[in-house]
N, C-alpha and C positions, 0 to 999 in steps of 0.2 A: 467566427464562422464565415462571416462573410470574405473577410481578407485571404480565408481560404480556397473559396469557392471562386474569387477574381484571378487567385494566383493558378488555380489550376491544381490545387491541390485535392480538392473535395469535388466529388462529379457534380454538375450543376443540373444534371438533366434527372437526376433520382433523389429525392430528398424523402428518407425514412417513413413510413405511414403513410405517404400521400404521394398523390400523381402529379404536383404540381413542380415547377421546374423553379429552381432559383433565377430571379430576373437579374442577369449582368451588366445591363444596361442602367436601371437604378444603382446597381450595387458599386458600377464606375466611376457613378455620378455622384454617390456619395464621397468617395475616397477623393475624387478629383476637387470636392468641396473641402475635403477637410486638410486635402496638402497643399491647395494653393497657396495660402496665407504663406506656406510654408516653404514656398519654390518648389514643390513636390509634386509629380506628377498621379496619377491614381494607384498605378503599379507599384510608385515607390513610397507613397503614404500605407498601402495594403501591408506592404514589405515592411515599414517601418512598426507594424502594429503586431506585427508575427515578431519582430523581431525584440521589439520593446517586452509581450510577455514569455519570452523563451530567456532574455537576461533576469526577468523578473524570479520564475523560477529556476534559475539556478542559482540564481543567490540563495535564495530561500533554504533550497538543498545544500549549497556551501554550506550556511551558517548552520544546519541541522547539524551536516557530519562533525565540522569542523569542532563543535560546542560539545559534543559527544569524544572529543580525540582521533577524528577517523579522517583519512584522507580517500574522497571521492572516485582518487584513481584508482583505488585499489579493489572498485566493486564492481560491478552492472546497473546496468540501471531496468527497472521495469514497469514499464510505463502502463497505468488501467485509464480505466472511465471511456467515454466517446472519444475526447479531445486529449487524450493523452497519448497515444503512439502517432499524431499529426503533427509531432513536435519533440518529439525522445532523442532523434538523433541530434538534432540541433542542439538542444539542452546536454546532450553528453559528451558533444564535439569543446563548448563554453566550459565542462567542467575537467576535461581531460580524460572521460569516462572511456575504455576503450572497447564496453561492449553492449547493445543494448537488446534485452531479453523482451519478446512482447509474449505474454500466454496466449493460449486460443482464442480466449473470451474477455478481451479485458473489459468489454461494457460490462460483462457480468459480476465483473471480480469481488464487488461486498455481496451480490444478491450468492457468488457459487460461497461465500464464506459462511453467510446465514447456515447452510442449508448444510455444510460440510463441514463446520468449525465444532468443537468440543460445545456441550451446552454445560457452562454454571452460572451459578446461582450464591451470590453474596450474603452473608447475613453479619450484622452489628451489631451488639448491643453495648451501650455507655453503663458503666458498672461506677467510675471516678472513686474508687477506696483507695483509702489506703493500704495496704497490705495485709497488717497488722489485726483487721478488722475482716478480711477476705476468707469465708468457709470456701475449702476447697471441694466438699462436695457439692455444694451451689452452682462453683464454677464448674466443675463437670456436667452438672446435671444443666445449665445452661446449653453447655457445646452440646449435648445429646438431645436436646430439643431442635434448636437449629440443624443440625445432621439431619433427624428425621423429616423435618420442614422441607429443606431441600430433596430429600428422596421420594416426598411425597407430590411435591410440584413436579418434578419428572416425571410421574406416575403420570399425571394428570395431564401433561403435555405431549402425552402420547409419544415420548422421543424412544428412537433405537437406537440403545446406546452396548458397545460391549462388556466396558463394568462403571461399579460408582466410584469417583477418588471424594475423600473426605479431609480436609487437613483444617486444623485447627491452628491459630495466632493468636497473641494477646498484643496490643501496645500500652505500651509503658512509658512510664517518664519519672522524675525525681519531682519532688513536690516542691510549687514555687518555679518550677519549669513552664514551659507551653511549648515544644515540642516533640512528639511521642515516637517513640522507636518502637518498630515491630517485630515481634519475635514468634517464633515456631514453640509451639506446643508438642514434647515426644509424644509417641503414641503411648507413653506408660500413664499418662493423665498431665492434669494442672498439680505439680506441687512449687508453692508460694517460695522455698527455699531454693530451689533450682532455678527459679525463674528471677529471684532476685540477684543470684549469683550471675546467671547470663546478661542480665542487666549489665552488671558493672564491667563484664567484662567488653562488650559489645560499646557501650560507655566511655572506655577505656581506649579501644580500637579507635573510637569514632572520633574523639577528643583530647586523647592523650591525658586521663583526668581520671581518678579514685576519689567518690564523694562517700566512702563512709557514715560519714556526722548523717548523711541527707536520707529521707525517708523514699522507698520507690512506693509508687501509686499505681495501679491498676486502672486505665482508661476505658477500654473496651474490650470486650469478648469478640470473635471474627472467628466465622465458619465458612467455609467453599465446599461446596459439594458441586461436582462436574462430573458430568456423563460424557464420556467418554467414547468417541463413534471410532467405527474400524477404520484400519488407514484405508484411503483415497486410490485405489488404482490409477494413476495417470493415464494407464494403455486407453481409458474410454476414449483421451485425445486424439487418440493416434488418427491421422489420416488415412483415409481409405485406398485399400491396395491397389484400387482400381483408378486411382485420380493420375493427373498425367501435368504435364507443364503444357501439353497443348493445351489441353481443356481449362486449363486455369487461364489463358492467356485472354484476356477483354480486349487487346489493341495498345494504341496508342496514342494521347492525350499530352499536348503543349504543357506544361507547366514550367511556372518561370522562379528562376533559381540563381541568387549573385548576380540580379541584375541582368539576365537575358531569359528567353524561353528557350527550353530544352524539350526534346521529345521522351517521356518519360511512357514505359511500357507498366500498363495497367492486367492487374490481378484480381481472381476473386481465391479469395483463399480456402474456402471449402475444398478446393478441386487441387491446390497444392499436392503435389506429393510427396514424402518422407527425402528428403538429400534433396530437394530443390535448391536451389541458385539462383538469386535476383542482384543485378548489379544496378546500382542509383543510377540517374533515376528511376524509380518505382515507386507503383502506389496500390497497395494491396488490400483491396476493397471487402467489407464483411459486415452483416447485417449490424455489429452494433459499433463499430468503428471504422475508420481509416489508417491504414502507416503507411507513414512515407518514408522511403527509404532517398534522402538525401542522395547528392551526386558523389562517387567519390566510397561511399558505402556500399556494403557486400550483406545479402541476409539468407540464412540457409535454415530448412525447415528440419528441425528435430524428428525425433521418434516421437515426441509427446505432441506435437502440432503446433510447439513453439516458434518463433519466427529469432530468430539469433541473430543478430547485427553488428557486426564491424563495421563501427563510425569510420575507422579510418585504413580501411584495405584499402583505397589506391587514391587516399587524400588529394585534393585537389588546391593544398597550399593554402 
C-alpha cells in the first residue's frame, strides 16, 4: 500500500474511513531506507516491491493453470478484493494474458457471493460395511433423514430460494484399500447391486483394474441439499444513463510508471458511462478499490459496469 501511494498509484490525500492523508514524507523515507543498502533510490525500492509481488502472483497463477492443463493465455483475468485491480494489468501483461475483466464491486466480490450464491448444506455419515451386511432400506432411510435435515435448516435460515435440489452419493472403496471413490446415487434409490457394479466399473476407468476376488465396502452416506436462488440480473450493474466522462473525470495525478512519472488522468467510476474509453495511464478510483490501468492499455466500460482491459492495445514494448 504504501509503495502505491509513493508511486502515485493510490490518492494519498483520501484514505477509506478516515480524513487523514497518507504522510509521503515518512513513506519516502522509509523506501529510501530500505533501497539504499541496495543502491536503490525510494521510487525504485517502491517500484521494486510492486514489482517483486506482481511476479509473485503470477507465478502462483502460472502454476494453478498450468497444474490444471490450461494455458493462461487463453483466459481473462479478473481481478477482486481492495488490492487486486492495482495490479491485474501488470500481472497479465507477465502472464501473456490479453485481457483483464474488473466487476463493479471487486472489494465486494465474497461478501455479493454470500448473499447471491446458491445456499447448501453438506451432510455425512460413516457407515464403513461391508456391503454384504448393508440393509438397503437403512441406507435409504439414512438419505431421507439427511434430505429433511437440510430442508429444515433452510427453513430456519429464512433463505429465498426458487426450489430445493437434493442429490445423494455414496463413497466406496474395496476393502484393504484407503482411498474412496464417489459415486452418485439414481434417484430410483440405494440398490447395493448397482452400486457395486458402478464401482468396478468407475474402478476400471480410474485404474485400468477388475478386482473381482475383492470385497466393496460402503464408507459413507453424503447428502446436498441446496437452495437454489433465481438467477442474478446483471442490469442492477448497469451504469446510470445519466453519467457522462465529463463527470467521471477527477483530473490529473503524476504517477510513475518504467521508471519515470507520467501524467495519468484520474476517474471515479460511479459516474463512468456505458462505451467509455480510458487510455493508460489511468486510475479509476471507487469506494472499495483502485485500477490502474497501466500505460500502453485500453479499458471500456461494458453494459454490466464492468471495466474491460486490453493489456496490450498500444503496448509500449
Amino acid at each position: 500500500t504504501d509503495a502505491n501511494f509513493l508511486l502515485g498509484r493510490l490518492n494519498p490525500e483520501v484514505i477509506t474511513g478516515s480524513n487523514t492523508e497518507a504522510s509521503l514524507d515518512q513513506i519516502d523515507q522509509a523506501f529510501a531506507d530500505l533501497g539504499d543498502p541496495l543502491g536503490l533510490t525510494s521510487l525504485q525500492a517502491a517500484l521494486a516491491v510492486i514489482e517483486i509481488g506482481v511476479n509473485d502472483l503470477a507465478g502462483v497463477i502460472r502454476l494453478t493453470a498450468i497444474d490444471k492443463g490450461h494455458d493462461p493465455r487463453d483466459f481473462a483475468l479478473m481481478p477482486y478484493g481492495g488490492a487486486g485491480p492495482l495490479h491485474a494489468v501488470a500481472i497479465a501483461r507477465e502472464l501473456g494474458i490479453p485481457q483483464v475483466l474488473v466487476p463493479r464491486f471487486p472489494g465486494l466480490t465474497s461478501a455479493l457471493g454470500c448473499v447471491l450464491a446458491d445456499v447448501r448444506h453438506d451432510f455425512v455419515q460413516t457407515i464403513n460395511r461391508l456391503f454384504d451386511g448393508i440393509d438397503k432400506r437403512e441406507v435409504e432411510q439414512l438419505m431421507v433423514m439427511q434430505a429433511e435435515e437440510g430442508k429444515a435448516l433452510l427453513i430456519r435460515e429464512r433463505v429465498n430460494v426458487e426450489r430445493v435440489e437434493i442429490n445423494h452419493e455414496v463413497d466406496l472403496l474395496y476393502r484393504g484399500q484407503s482411498h474412496v471413490l464417489r459415486l452418485p446415487v439414481s434417484d430410483e434409490g440405494f440398490d447395493p447391486e448397482l452400486m457395486q457394479q458402478a464401482l468396478a466399473s468407475v474402478f476400471k476407468e480410474r485404474f485400468d483394474l477388475l478386482l473381482p476376488e475383492m470385497k466393496p465396502v460402503l464408507v459413507n452416506v453424503r447428502t446436498t441439499v441446496t437452495g437454489v436462488r433465481e438467477p442474478l440480473d446483471l442490469g442492477i450493474f448497469k451504469p446510470d444513463d445519466n453519467n457522462s466522462l465529463e463527470a467521471a473525470d477527477l483530473g490529473v495525478r503524476k504517477s510513475y510508471f518504467d521508471g519515470k512519472w507520467l501524467e495519468a488522468k484520474v476517474f471515479q467510476r460511479d459516474k463512468l458511462p456505458v462505451g467509455a474509453q480510458l487510455e493508460g495511464p489511468a486510475i479509476v478510483e471507487q469506494i472499495d478499490t483502485t485500477v490502474v490501468i497501466d500505460p500502453g492499455a485500453q479499458a471500456t466500460v461494458d453494459e454490466f459496469g464492468n471495466l474491460l482491459i486490453d493489456v496490450m492495445a498500444q503496448s509500449n514494448g
